[in-house]
C-alpha positions as CSV (number, residue, x, y, z in Angstrom):
1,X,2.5,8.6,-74.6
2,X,4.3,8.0,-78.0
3,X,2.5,4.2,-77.9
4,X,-0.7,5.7,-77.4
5,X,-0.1,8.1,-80.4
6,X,0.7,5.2,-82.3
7,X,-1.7,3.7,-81.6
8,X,-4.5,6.6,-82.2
9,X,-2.4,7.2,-85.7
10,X,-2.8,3.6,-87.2
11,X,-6.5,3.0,-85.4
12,X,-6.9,6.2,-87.9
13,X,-5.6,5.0,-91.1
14,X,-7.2,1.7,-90.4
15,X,-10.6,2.6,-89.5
16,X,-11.3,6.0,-90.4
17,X,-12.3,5.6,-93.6
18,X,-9.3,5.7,-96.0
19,X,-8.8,4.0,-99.1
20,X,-7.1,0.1,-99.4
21,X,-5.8,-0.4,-102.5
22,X,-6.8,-3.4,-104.8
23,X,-4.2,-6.0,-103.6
24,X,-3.4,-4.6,-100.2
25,X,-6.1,-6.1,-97.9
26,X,-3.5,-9.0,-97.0
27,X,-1.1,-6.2,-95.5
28,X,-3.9,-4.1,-94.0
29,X,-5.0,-7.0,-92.4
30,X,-1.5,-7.3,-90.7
31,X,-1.5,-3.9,-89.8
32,X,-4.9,-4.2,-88.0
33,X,-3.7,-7.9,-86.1
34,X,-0.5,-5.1,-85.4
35,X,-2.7,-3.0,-83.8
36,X,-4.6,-5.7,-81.5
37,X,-1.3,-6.9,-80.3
38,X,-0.5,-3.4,-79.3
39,X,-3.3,-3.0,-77.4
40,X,-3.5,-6.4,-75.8
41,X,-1.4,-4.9,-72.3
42,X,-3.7,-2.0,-71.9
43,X,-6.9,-3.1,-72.8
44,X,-10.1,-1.2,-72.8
45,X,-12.0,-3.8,-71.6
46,X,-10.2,-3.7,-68.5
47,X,-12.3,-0.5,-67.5
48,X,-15.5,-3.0,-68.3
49,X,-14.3,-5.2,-65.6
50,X,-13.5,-3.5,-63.2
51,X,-17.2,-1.9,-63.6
52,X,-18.3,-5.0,-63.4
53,X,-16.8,-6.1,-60.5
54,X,-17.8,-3.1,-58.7
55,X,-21.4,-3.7,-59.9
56,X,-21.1,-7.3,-58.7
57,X,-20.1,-6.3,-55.3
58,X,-22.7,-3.5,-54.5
59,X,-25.7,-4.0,-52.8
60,X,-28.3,-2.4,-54.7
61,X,-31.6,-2.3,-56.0
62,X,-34.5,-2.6,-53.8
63,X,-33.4,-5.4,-51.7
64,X,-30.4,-3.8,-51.0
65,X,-28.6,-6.8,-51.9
66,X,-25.5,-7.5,-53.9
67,X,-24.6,-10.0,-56.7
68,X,-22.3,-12.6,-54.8
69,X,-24.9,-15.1,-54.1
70,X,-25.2,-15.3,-57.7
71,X,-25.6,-18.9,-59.0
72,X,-23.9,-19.2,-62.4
73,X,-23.9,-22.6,-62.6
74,X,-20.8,-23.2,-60.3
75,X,-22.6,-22.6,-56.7
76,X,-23.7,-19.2,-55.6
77,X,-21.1,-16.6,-55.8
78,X,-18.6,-19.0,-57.8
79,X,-17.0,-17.0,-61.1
80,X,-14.5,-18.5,-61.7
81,X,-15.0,-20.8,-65.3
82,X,-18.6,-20.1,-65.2
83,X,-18.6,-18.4,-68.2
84,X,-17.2,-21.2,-70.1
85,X,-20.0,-23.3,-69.1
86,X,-22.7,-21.4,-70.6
87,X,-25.3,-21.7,-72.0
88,X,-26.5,-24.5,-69.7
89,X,-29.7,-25.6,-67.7
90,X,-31.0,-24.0,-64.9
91,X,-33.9,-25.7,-62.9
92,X,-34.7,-22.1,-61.2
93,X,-35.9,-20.8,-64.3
94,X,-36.8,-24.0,-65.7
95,X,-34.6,-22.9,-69.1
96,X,-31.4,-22.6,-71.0
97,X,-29.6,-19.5,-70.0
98,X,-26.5,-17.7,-71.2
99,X,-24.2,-15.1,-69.2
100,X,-26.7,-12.0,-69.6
101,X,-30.1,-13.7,-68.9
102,X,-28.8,-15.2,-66.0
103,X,-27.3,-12.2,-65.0
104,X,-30.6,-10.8,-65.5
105,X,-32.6,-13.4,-63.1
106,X,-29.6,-12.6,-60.5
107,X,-30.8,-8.5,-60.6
108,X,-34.6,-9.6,-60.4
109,X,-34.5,-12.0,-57.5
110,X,-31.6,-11.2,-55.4
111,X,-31.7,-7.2,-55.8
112,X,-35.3,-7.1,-56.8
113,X,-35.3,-5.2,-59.8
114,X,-37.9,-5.5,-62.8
115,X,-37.0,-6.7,-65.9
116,X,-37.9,-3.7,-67.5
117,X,-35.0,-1.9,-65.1
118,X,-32.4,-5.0,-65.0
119,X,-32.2,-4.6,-68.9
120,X,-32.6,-0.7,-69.6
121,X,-30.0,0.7,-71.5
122,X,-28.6,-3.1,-72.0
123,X,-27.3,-2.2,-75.9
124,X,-25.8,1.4,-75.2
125,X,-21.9,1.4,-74.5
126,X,-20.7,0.9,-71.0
127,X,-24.4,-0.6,-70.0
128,X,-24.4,-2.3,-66.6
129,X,-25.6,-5.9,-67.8
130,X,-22.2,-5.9,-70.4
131,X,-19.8,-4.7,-67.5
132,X,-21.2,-7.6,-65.4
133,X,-20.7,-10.0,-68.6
134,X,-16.9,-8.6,-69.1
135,X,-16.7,-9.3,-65.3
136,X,-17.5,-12.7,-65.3
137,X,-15.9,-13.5,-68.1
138,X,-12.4,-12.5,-67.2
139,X,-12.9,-15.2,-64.2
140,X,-13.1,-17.9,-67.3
141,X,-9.7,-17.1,-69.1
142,X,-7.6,-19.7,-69.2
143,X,-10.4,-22.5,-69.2
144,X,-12.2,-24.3,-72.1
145,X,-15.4,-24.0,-73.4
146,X,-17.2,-26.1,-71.8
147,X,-21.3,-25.8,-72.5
148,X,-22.9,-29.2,-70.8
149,X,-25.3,-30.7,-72.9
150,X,-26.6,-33.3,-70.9
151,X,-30.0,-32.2,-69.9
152,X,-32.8,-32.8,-72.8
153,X,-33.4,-29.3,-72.4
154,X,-29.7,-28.0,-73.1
155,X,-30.0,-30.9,-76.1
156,X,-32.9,-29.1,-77.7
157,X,-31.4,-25.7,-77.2
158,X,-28.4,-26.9,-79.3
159,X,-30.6,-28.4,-82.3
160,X,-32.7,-24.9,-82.4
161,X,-29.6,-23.3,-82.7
162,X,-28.4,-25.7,-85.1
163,X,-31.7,-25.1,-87.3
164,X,-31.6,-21.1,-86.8
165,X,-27.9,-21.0,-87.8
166,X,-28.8,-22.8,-91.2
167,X,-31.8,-21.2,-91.9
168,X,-32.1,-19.0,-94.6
169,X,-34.8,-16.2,-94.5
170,X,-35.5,-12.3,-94.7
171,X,-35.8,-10.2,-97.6
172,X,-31.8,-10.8,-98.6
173,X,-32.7,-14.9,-98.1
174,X,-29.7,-14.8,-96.0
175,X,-28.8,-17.8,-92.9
176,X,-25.6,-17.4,-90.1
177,X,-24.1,-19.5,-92.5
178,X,-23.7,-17.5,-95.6
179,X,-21.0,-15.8,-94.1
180,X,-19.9,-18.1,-91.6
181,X,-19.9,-21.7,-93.0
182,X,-17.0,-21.9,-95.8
183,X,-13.2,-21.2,-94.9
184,X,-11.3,-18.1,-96.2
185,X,-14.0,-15.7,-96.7
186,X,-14.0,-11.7,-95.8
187,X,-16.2,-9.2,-96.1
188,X,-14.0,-5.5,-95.8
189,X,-11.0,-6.4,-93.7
190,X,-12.8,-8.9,-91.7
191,X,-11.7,-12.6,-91.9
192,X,-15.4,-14.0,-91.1
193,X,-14.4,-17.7,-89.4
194,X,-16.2,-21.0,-90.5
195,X,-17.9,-22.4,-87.6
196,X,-17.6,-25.7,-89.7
197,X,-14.3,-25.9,-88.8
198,X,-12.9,-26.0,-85.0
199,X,-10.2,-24.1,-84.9
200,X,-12.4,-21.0,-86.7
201,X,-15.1,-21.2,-84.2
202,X,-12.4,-21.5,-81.1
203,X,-10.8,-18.6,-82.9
204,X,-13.8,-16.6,-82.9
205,X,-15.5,-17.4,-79.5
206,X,-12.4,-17.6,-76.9
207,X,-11.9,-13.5,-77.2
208,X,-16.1,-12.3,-76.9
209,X,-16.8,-10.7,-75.3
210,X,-14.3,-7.9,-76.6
211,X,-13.4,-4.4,-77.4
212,X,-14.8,-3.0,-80.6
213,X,-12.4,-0.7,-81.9
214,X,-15.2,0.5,-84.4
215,X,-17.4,1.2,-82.0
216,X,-15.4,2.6,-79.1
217,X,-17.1,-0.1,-76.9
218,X,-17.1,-3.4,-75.2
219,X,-19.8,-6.0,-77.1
220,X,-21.0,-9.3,-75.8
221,X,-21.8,-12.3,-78.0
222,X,-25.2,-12.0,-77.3
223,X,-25.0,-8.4,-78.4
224,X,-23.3,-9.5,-81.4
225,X,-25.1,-11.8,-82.7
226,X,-28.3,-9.5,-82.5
227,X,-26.4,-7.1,-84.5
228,X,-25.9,-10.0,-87.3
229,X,-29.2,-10.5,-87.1
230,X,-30.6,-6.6,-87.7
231,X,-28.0,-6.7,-90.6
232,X,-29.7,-9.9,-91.9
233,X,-32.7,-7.4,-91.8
234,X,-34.2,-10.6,-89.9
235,X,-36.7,-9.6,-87.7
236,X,-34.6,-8.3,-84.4
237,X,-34.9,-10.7,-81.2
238,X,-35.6,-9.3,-77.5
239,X,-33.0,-9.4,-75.6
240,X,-32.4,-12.5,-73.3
241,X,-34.6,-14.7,-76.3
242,X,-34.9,-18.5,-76.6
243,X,-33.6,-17.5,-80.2
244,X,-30.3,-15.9,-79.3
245,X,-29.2,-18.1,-76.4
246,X,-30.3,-20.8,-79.2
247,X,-27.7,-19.9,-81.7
248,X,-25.1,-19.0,-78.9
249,X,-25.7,-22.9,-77.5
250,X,-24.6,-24.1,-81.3
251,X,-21.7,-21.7,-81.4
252,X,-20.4,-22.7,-78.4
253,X,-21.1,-26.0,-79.2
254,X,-18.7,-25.9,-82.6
255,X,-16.5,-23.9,-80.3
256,X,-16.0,-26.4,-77.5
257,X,-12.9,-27.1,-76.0
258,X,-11.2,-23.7,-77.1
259,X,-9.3,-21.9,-74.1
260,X,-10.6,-18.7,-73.3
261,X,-9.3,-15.3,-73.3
262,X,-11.8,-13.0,-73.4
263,X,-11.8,-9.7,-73.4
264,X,-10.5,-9.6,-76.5
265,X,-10.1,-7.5,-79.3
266,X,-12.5,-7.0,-82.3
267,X,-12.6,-5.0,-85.4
C-alpha cells in the first residue's frame, strides 16, 4: 500500500500539472525514469494482456469461432515472436500488414465480423483490438525486431515510409523528422529519440506498445503514431492505412535488431 501511495504521490507531482523550474528538467526527468522503474513489477498493461488473451481464446462473433487459428506470420495460432516480425507480407490479403490490421483480417474471416465491428471503439482505452495487440506482443519479449523485407512488396512499404517520415507538409510545414531526426532533443519532459540513430530507435520501439501514464491507458504504435499525426494537424489516417503501416515498416526498420520488451512504460 505505501508503494502504491508513492507511487500515486510522485505520478502527481510529475504529471499533474505543477511547475519545473528553469534548470530542473534534468532531475525531473530522473524522477519520471524513477517512477517507470517502480512500476515496471506491477504493470498496468498486464491487465491489457490478460484481456487479450482472453479475447484471443473466445470463440466469438458470428462464426462462433476463436482467434487461435490466427496466422501472424509464424503459422496459424503461433504468437510467440510474431510481433517482432511485423510489418511483413501477407499473400491472403495481398498487402503489408502490421499487428492491428492483421488482427483485424483474423476478426473478419475467422469470427466473421465486419470491419465496421472488428474496429469500433479501436482508439477508446481498454478497446478490444489494443488488448489483442498487448497480447501478442508480450509473446515477442525477449526477441529482436525482425520485419522481413524480402518481398518487393514489404520493399516498397519501407521506401513509402521512408518518404512519409521525411516529408514535410500541413499548415505547421512539419515531417516525423522535425522532432525525431537530430539527437538530444525534448519537447516538455519528453526525450524525443532520433530514429537516425540505432540505439534511439531500439530505445523507442522495444517497449510499444505501453502504458501511458498520461493517459491512464495502454497505446499501440499504430495508435501513436496517428496521434503524432493529428498533432502535425496532417490530415488524420483511417485506421489500418497503407500510410501508418508505411511509416511503422520504416520505424521498425531503423529499429531492427533491438530486443523487445513491450509493454512498456510511456510518459
Amino acid at each position: 500500500m505505501k508503494h502504491l501511495v508513492h507511487v500515486a504521490a510522485l505520478a502527481a507531482g510529475l504529471l499533474g500539472g505543477a511547475a519545473v523550474a528553469v534548470g530542473d528538467e534534468d532531475h525531473a526527468a530522473g524522477e519520471i525514469r524513477k517512477y517507470r522503474e517502480m512500476l515496471e513489477d506491477g504493470n498496468p498493461a498486464e491487465l491489457m494482456e490478460m484481456k487479450g488473451e482472453e479475447l484471443w481464446r473466445t470463440a466469438r462473433g458470428p462464426k462462433s469461432a476463436t482467434l487461435e487459428a490466427c496466422d501472424l506470420g509464424r503459422g496459424p495460432g503461433v504468437v510467440d515472436g510474431a510481433y517482432a516480425q511485423l510489418p511483413r507480407y501477407f499473400a491472403d490479403t495481398g498487402r503489408v500488414q502490421d499487428i492491428e490490421s492483421r488482427l483485424v483480417t483474423c476478426m473478419q474471416t475467422l469470427q466473421g465480423f465486419s470491419f465496421e465491428d472488428a474496429t469500433r471503439g479501436w482508439y477508446k482505452p481498454g478497446s478490444e483490438v489494443e488488448a489483442l495487440v498487448t497480447f501478442v506482443a508480450t509473446h515477442s519479449k525477449g526477441q529482436p525486431i525482425a520485419a522481413p523485407v524480402e518481398h518487393p512488396e514489404e520493399a516498397r512499404m519501407l521506401a513509402a515510409g521512408g518518404d512519409l517520415f521525411f516529408r514535410r507538409s500541413g499548415p505547421l510545414d512539419f515531417s516525423c523528422a522535425t522532432c525525431h531526426s537530430l539527437e538530444g532533443r525534448r519537447i516538455r519532459l519528453q526525450d524525443l529519440p532520433s530514429f537516425q540513430v540505432a540505439k534511439d530507435a531500439q530505445a523507442s520501439m522495444i517497449t510499444w506498445p505501453a502504458y501511458r501514464v498520461s493517459q491512464s491507458a495502454v497505446w499501440t504504435m499504430e495508435r501513436r503514431l496517428i496521434d503524432c499525426i493529428r498533432q502535425m494537424r496532417w490530415p488524420e489516417p483511417a485506421f489500418t492505412s497503407d500510410a501508418v503501416i508505411a511509416i511503422q515498416s520504416y520505424l521498425q526498420h531503423q529499429a531492427r535488431g533491438g530486443v523487445l520488451q513491450s509493454p512498456g512504460i510511456k510518459r
